[in-house]
N, C-alpha and C positions, 0 to 999 in steps of 0.2 A: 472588376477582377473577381474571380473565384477563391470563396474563405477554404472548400475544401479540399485535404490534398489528393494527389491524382492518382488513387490506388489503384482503378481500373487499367488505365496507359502502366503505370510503373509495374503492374506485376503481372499484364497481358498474361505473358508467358506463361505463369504458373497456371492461369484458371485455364487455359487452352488443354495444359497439360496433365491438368488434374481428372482423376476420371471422377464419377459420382459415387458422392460421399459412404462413406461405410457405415453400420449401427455404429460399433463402439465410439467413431466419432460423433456423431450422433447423439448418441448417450452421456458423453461428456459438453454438450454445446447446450444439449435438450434435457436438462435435467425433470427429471418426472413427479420429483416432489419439492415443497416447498417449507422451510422450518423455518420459526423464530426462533433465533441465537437467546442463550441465557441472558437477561435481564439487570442490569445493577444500578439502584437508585442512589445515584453518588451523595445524596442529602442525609446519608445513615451514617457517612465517613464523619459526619458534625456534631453525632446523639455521642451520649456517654454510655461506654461497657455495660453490658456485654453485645449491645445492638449491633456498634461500631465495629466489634471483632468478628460478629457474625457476619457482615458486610466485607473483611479482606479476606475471610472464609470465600465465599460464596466467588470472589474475585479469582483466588487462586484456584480454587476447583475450576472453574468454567477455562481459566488458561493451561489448566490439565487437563480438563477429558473433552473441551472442545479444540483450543486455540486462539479461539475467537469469543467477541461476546459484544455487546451493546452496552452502553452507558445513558443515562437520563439523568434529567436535572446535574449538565454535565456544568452550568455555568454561563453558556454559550448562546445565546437569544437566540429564538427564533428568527426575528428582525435580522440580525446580525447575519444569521445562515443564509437568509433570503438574499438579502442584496448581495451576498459574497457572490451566488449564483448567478444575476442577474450581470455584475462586472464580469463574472469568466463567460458569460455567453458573448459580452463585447468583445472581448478581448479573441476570441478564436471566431468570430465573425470579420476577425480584418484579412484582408487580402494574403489566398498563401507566400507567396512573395515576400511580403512583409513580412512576416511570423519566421519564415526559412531564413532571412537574411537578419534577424535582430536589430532594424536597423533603427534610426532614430526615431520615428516612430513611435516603435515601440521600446525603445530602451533596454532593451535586456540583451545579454552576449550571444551568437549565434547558436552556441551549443544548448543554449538553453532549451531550444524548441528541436520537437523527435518525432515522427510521424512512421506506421508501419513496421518492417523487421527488415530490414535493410540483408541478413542473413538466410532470413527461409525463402527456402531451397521447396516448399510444398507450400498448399495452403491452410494445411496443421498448421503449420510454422508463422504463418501471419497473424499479426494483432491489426484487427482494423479501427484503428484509434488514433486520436496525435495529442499531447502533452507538453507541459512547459516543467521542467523540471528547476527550481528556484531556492538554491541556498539560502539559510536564514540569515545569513550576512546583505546578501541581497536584500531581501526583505526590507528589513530595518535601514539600508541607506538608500533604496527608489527614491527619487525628487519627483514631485510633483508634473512632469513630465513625463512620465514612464505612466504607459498604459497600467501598470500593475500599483500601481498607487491610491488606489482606493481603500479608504480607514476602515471599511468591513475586512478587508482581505490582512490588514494588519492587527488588528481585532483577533480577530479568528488564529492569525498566528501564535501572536502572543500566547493567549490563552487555553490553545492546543499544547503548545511547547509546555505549558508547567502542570496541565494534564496529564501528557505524556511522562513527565520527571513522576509525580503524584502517582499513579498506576507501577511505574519500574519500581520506585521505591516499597509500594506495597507487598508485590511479589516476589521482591527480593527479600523483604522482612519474612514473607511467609515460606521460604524454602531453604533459612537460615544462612542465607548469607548477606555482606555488608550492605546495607541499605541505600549509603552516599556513594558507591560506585558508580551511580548514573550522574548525579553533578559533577563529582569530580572527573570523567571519562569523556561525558559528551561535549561535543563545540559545536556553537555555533554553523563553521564552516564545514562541519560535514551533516548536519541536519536539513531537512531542506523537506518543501512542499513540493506536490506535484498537483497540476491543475493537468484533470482528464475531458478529455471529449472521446464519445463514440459517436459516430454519425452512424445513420441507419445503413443498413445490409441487408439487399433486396434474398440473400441465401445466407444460410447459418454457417458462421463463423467465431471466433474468439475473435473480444474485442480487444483482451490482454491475453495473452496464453496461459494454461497451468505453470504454478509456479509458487515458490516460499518466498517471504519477502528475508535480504540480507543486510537485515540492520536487527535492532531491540524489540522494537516496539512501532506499530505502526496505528496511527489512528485517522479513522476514513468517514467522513462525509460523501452520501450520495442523494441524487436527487428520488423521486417517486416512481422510476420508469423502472427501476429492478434489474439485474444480470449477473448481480455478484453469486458467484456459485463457490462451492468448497467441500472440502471430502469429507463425514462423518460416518466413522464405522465401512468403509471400503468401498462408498458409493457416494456420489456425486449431488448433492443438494441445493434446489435455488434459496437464498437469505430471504426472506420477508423485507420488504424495502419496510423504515420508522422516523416518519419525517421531525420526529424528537430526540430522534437516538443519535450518541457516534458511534460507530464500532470498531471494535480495536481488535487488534489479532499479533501474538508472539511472531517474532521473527527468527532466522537461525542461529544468530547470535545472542539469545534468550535460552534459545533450547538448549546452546552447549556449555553454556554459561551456569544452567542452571541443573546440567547433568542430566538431561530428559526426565524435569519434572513439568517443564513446561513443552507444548505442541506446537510447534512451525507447521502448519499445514497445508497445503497444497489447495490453492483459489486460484478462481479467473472470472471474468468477467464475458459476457457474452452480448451480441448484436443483436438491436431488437431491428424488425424488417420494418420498419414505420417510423420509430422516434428517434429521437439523439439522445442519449446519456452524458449528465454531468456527474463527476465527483472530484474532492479532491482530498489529497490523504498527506499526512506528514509521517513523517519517519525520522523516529529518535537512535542517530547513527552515534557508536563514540568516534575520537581522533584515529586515524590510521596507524598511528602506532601503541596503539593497545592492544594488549595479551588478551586473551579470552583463555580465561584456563576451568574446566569441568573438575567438578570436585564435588562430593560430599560427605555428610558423615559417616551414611549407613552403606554406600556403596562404591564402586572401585570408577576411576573415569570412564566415562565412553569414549570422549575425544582424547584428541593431545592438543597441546597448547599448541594457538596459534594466532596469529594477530589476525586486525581486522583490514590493512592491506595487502597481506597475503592473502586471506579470502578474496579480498574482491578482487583480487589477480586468479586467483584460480577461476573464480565464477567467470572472469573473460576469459580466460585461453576455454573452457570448457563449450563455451559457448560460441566464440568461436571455431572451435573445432570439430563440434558434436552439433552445432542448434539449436543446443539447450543445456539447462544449467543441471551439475551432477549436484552441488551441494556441498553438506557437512558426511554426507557417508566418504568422503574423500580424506575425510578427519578422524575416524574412526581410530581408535588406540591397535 
């Protein structure tokens, strides 16, 4: 049986009806230059003053005028990173069938596994990728029968998750507001990993579409093959793959949180015509019924208060509606 899914049959249509490609897609797929993200040597967070402060400096700048950044000597072995890889390559080598039906098998619910854009309507609009998206409640209760039950892949959770807390908290100290809002806010049941595959694409496409991530904080492991791309200063640049780094990047609910001191910025990930792409990222979501209220000292709100399952109902009807997600400008005071 066939691991991969059947993007050519399921979206016939579109590439029939697609005419060839334009620059400005192009230019957003093909990015022309290539930058390493600011740098932070998480082992300075350990020295004593003034190194250690120079170090949530450095953090909250880079989550200001990038949005993005890399992290080293995050914690997290090499070893550990390795085999985490090495399980998700098993795991999206089993049959699509299996993978689409969650079935005992594989142990996980059926929604958990998402493949393509079930919505676009172009071939802008398609991500040619498939994903297992996995609550950290999940996580922590797999049995030993669930293909995703491998101690690397709970390792790397773990240890992501209070990464993830360790960075919210920094940022939040650095732009003066309460520091424990992310323990106190975040749960388990809405945190959750995502395990990426991009298989190869004989034509250039996204392998995720442009797009802000709508959680806190997101932190992303990727393998050596490269495609994460993102907007810096109005134009579209490829990340330097850093087989030591994780890189972490603000989400919408950072940026409204923190009064646009922080960048949610606009990334995607793109197809290479030869390899397959692994990553995988976690995302530090709070509970659904938490307020996100924009505020600060020195200046008036940009958003208005609102929760974070009202966003994610807005981000579906919008995207339902439109194809694609409007965002926090929909929040605008």
């Amino acid at each position: 049986m066939d691991s991969d899914p059947p993007f050519h049959e399921t979206y016939k249509t579109l590439f029939a009806a697609t005419k060839p490609l334009n620059n400005d897609w192009l230019a957003a797929v093909t990015a022309v230059e290539e930058l390493e993200l600011p740098s932070i040597d998480l082992t300075r967070l350990s020295l004593e003053s003034p190194e250690k402060e120079r170090c949530k400096n450095d953090i909250a700048r880079a989550a200001n005028e990038w949005g993005f950044f890399q992290v080293v000597n995050h914690g997290i072995s090499r070893d550990v990173l390795e085999k985490m890889r090495d399980e998700k390559v098993k795991v999206f080598k089993q049959p699509f069938q299996h993978k689409c039906r969650g079935d005992k098998f594989m142990n996980v619910s059926a929604g958990s596994y998402r493949w393509g854009t079930p919505t676009a309507t172009c071939l802008r609009q398609l991500s040619w990728s498939e994903a297992f998206h996995i609550p950290m409640t999940d996580i922590s209760s797999l049995g030993d029968s669930s293909t995703f039950s491998s101690p690397s892949l709970h390792q790397f959770a773990t240890k992501v998750a209070s990464l993830a807390q360790k960075l919210a908290e920094i940022l939040a100290e650095k732009s003066g507001k309460k520091s424990t809002f992310f323990q106190e806010n975040s749960l388990l049941s809405t945190c959750y990993l995502r395990l990426n595959r991009y298989p190869p694409c004989p034509i250039p496409l996204f392998g995720l579409m442009p797009h802000t991530d709508s959680d806190f904080l997101t932190v992303l492991y990727q393998d050596q093959v490269g495609g994460l791309q993102l907007v810096k200063d109005g134009k579209w640049v490829a990340v330097k793959p850093n087989p030591e780094a994780l890189f972490i990047n603000i989400g919408d609910l950072f940026q409204a949180w923190s009064n646009d001191c922080y960048k949610s910025v606009q990334h995607c990930a793109v197809t290479n015509p030869t390899k397959e792409r692994f990553s995988v990222a976690y995302f530090l979501c709070p509970s659904y019924d938490t307020v996100i209220e924009s505020c600060s000292s020195n200046k008036p709100s940009v958003y208005r208060r609102f929760s974070f399952k009202e966003y994610r109902q807005q981000v579906q009807e919008d995207v339902q509606n439109y194809g694609y997600k409007i965002g926090l400008p929909r929040f605008l005071v």
